[in-house]
Every structure is written in C-alpha cells, then in structure tokens.
N, C-alpha and C positions, 0 to 999 in steps of 0.2 A: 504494500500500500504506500500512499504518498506522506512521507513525513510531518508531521502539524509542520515544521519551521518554516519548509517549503509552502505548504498550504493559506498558512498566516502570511504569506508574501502577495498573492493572488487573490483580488475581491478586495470587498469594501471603501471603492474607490481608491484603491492604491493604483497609484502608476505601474504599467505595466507594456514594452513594447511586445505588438504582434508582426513577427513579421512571415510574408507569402512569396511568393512568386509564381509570373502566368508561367503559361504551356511551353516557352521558348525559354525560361529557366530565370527570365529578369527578374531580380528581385525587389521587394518593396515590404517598407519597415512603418508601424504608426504607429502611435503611442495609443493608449486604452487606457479609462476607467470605469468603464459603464462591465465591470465583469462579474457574474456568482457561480459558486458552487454551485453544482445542481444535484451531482455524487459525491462520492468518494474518488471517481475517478474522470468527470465531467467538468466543464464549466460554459456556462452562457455567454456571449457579449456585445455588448446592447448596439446595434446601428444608426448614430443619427447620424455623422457625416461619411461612411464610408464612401470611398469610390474603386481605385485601383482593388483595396483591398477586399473588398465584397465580389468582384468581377475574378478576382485570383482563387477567392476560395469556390468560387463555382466551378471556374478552369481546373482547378486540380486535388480539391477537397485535402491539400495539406498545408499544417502552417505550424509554426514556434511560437511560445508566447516567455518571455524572458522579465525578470525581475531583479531589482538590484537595490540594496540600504546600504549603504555606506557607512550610517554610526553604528549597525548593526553588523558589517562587512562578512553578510549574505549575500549570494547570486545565484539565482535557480535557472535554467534554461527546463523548457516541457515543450513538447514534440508530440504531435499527433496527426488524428484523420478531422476535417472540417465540413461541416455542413452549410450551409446560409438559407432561413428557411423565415417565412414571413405570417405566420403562422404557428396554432398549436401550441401544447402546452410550455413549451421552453420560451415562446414567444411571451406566450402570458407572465410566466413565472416573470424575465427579463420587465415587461412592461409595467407590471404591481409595484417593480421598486422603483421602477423610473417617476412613477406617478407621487410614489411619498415624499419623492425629493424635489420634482418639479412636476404638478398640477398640470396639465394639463399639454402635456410634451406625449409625441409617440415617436416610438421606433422606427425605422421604415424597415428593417428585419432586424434578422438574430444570428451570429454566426455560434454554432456547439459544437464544441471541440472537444475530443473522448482524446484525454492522454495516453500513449502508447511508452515515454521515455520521458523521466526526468533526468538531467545531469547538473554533477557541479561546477559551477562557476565562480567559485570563489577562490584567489591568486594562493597559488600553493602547489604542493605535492600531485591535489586530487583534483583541478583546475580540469576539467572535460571530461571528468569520467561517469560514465553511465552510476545513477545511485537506486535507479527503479525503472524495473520493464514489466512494464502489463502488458 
C-alpha cells in the first residue's frame, strides 16, 4: 500500500505537479490543487483550466503526479493509468468539494488516476527508487 507520508503529500489542496505527454511523446507539466483521494490506491483531479493536459490524458491515458516540501525535504513521484471523464461518481465526488470551497464553480471534467508506482525523490542514496508497485 501507499505510505501515509507519501499520501499526506497528495490532496487537500496541496500543490502538486501533473505531468503527461501526447501520442508523439511531447511532454507537458501543470501544476494541480483541485486533487482527492478516492482509495487507497486512486485519486480524483478537478478540471477547471485544463487544456494540453486533459487532450494528453485522452491520447494516452498515462501520467505522473509529483510532490515536493522542502521544510519537510519529502519528494514523492506516482505513476499511473488516467482516465478524463465528465461525469459519474468520481465526477460528483470531485465537484461536492469544489462547491464547499467555491459556490457555485463546476468542473468541466475529472481526470482519475489509479497509481500503479510510487518512487523516491528525495536527494540521497534512495533518490529514484521504486518504494510501491501495485
């Protein structure tokens, strides 16, 4: 399973980059905070301004989502399969919290992401190494 330390770094509007790349392998990086758990091994993330990246996760239903504290000097990378879906329950769940925080805002979708690889990124010894394979 995914470690709390790692888990506590992902959601609750913490910053977090996603990044994708289309069909031809270009890559593209955004920053995120609209993100929640959904499992133990899921997370939702809310779409108001995507462009590139919503059109990447269609293309190729994979992406990285990467986190980093500095007075904490964690760094988690997580690697998975991506959906983008504008509807349904992960839609709902995403739009319930959007709405507590800001009234009357919607999504234009969702992308959910089922991690497959967590690694560490924290400067050191263990700096890339695989630390969870679901």
């Amino acid at each position: 399973m995914i470690p709390p330390e790692v888990k506590s770094m992902f959601g609750n509007h913490q910053l977090c980059w996603m990044a994708t790349a289309d069909a031809s392998g270009t890559p593209n990086v955004a920053p995120m905070r609209q993100v929640w758990w959904i499992d133990e091994r899921s997370l939702v993330i809310g779409d108001m301004f995507m462009k590139t990246t919503a059109v990447n996760v269609q293309a190729t239903g994979r992406m990285c989502l990467a986190a980093h504290d500095p007075e904490k000097e964690l760094s988690w990378k997580m690697m998975g399969k991506a959906a983008y879906v504008t509807d349904g329950p992960h839609y709902d769940l995403a739009q319930a919290n959007l709405e507590k925080k800001s009234p009357g805002k919607r999504f234009k979708g969702v992308v959910v992401f089922q991690i497959q690889a967590v690694y560490d990124q924290m400067p050191g010894p263990n700096a890339g190494r695989q630390i969870v394979n679901l």
